[in-house]
N, C-alpha and C positions, 0 to 999 in steps of 0.2 A: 578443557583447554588449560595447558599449564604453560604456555609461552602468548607472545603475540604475533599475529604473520599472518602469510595469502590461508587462506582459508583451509585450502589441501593441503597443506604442512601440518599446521598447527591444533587442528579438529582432531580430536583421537577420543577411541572409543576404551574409556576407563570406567571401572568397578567406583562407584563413589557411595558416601551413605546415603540412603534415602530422607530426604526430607520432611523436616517435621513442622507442620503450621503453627504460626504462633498468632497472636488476636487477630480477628479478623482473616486469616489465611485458609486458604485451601489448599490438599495436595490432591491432584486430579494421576489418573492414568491414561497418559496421551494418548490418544486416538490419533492426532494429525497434527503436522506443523510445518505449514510453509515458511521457504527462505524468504529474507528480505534486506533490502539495502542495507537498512542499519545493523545484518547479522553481520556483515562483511565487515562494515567499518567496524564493529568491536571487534574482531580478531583479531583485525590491525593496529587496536587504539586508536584509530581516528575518531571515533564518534562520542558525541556529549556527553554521555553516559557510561565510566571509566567499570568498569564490577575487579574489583579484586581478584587477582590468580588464585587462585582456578575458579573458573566457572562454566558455565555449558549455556551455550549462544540458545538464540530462541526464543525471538521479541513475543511474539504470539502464536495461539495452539486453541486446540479441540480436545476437551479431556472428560473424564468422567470423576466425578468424586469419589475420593477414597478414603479421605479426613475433612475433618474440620478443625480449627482451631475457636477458642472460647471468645465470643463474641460477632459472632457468622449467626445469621437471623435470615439470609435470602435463599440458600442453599443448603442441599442436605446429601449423604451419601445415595451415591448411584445416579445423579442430576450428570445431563450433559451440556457442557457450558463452553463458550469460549472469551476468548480477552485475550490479556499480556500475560507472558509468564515473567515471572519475579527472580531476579539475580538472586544467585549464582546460579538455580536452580530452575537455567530455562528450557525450552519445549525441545530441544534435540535430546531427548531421554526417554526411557521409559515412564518414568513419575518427575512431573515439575510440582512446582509453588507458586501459586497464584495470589494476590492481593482480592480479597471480594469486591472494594470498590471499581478494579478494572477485570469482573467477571461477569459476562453476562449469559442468558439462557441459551443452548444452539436452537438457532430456526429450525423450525421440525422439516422444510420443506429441502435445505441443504445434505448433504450427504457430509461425512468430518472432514474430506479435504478443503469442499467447498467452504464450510462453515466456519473453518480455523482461520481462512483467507477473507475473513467477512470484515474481521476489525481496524488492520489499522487501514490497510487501500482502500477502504471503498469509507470507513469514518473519513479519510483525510479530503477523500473523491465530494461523501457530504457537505462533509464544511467548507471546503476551498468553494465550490460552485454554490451552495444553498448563502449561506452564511456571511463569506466574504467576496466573495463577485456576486450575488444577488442575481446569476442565472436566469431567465424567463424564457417560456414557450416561443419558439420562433428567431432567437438569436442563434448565431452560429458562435461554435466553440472549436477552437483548436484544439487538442490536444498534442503534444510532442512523446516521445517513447512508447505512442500508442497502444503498442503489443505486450507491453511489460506491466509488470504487478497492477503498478500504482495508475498506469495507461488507462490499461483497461478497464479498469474500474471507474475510470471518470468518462469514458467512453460511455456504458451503459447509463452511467445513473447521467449524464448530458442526455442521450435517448429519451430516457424515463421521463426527463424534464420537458421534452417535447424540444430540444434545440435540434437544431441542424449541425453532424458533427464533422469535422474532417480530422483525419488521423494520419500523424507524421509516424514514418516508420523506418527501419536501413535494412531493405530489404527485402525482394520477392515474398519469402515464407512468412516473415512476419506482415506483412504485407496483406494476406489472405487470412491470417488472424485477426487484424482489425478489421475487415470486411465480415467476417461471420460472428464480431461483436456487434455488429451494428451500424459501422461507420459510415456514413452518406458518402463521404469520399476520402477514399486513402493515397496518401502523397509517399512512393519512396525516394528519399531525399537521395539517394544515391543516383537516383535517375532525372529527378527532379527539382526545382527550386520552390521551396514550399511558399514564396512569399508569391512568387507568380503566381502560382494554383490558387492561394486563397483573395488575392487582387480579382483572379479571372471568377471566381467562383459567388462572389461578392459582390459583382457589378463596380470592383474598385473600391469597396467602402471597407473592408478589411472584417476580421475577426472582433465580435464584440468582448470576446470572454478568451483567453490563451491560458492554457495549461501548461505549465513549464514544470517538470521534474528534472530536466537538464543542467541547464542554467548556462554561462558562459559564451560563447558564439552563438548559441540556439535563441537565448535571449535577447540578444542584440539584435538579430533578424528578425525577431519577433518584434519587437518596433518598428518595423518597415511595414507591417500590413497590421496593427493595429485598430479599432474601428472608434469614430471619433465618439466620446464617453465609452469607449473600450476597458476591457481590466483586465493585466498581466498578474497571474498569480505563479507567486514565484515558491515552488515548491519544497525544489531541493537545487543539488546540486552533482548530480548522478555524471554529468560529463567532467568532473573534477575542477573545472575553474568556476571561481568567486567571481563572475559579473561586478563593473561598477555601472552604478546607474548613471546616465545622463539625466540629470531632474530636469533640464530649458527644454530637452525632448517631451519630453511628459508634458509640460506645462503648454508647450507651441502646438501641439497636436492634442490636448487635454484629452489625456488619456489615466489612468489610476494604475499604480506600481500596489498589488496587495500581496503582502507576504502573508503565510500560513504558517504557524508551528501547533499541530494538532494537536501536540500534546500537552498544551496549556491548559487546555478545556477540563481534560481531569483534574487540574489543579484548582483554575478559576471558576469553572461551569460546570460540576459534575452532572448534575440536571440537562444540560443542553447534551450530553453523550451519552447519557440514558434514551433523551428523544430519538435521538439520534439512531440509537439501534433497534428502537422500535421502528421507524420510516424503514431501515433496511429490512426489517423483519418481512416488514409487511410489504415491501416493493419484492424480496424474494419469494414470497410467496405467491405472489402474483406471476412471477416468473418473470420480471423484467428487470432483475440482476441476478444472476449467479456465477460465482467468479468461475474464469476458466483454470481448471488444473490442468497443464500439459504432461508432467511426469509426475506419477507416487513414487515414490522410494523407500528401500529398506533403508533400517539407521546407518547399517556398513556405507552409503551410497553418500549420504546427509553431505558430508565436506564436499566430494567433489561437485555437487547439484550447488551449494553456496559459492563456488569458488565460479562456475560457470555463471551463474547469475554476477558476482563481482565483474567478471568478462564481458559481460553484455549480450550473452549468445544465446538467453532462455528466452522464452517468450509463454505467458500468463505464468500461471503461477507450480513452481516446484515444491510439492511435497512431501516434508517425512512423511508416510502412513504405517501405522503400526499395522495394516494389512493389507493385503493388497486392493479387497474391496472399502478400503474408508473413505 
């Protein structure tokens, strides 16, 4: 990328140098790299994390080793691993750069598209439900965007936790996505009013745990069926408005507003996201998470697959595959 914009404009497929790892670094040879929210916002410059023109989008990946940089102790050539890939040089490419702190081993039991899609949705799906709602067998959890990346992956691992899920969706097809992730009961809001469904579904008591990737109008609603010591985790903000909270709501209905930024943990808790992808490891291996890929694509294909996910039209997860079977 050498401008900023919607993603199908601005994504182009350029000759650039191959990257060289420097302490600590790795350069892998991508196997696979799903699209994700935050590839969209940096096209745009909307998102936190600004990279200098040029760079090549591509928060995380499935790659193989193909360097090391001096001071790498956990990894060695021909290791297939996945994580973040590293500005400038992220996972829509032939070879990224990786950071070793946010590189971990692929689960043997995933195939690369699944395994590229392991780190940040289903890390974020982790900690939002284990960590900061404090999740138990037997609560019910909402989830909102259901069908999408970051959905479906709180979909399953809410499963795996033994909760009872319901899944908001817009739309018939996504609709039968969350049903064959798992979901005890799928609400399309297009058809439906989700705060009805989960009043009716709850005997009135509301949702213990709410998933919000949305944010904005979704959130707001989602204080109507709240369940009393309920927790709204507030994710992102994927329907484009900033929610303000009502706090006398929270407080008259004691209920807990918990935000998440997952990506503190590499900062503050590197240990706690090491845990972290062992529990995934070992729940995919069991077979009671594995993310769903709906398209692989050729790199040619990469912008327009990011540009639809920015639209809202994918459902699980779009991935580069450097082949058709990864």
């Amino acid at each position: 990328m050498t401008e900023l914009g919607e993603p199908a404009k601005v994504m182009q497929l350029r000759e650039v140098p191959e990257p060289e790892p420097g302490p600590r670094q790795l350069v892998v040879r991508v196997l696979a790299a799903p699209a994700n929210f935050p590839d969209a916002l940096m096209c745009r410059g909307l998102y936190q994390v600004k990279p200098d023109l040029p760079f090549t989008p591509g928060v995380e990946l499935c790659g193989e080793v193909v360097a090391v940089g001096a001071e790498v102790e956990g990894f060695a050539l021909g290791d297939r691993v996945v994580g973040g890939g590293t500005m400038p040089y992220g996972g829509f490419a032939e070879l990224a750069l990786m950071d070793e702190p946010l590189t971990f081993p692929a689960p043997e039991s995933l195939d690369d598209a699944q395994a590229s899609s392991l780190y940040i949705g289903y890390q974020t799906g982790w900690f939002g439900l284990h960590r900061r709602a404090g999740l138990t067998a037997g609560e019910t959890l909402l989830v909102h965007a259901a069908a999408g990346g970051v959905g479906s992956a709180a979909i399953q691992l809410g499963k795996a936790a033994g909760a009872r899920v319901i899944g908001v969706v817009g739309g018939p097809e996504k609709a039968e996505v969350a049903r064959r992730l798992g979901a005890d009961v799928v609400v399309d809001r297009h058809q439906q009013d989700f705060v009805d469904v989960v009043k009716a579904e709850t005997g009135g008591r509301g949702a213990d745990v709410i998933y919000d990737p949305v944010g904005g109008e979704t959130y707001t609603r989602s204080t109507k069926c709240i369940a009393f010591e309920g927790r709204i985790l507030v994710i992102g903000f994927a329907g484009g408005d900033i929610q303000t909270a009502a706090l006398n709501h929270a407080l008259i209905k004691n209920y807990s507003i918990v935000g998440l930024h997952w990506g503190l943990y590499n900062l503050y808790d590197p240990p706690a996201v090491q845990e972290c992808h062992r529990a995934l490891t070992a729940l995919a291996a069991e077979g009671l998470v594995a993310p769903l890929v709906s398209e692989r694509l050729p790199l040619e294909e990469v912008a327009a697959g990011v540009q639809r996910l920015a639209d809202g039209s994918t459902v699980g997860r779009v991935v580069y595959a450097a082949s058709p079977t990864a």
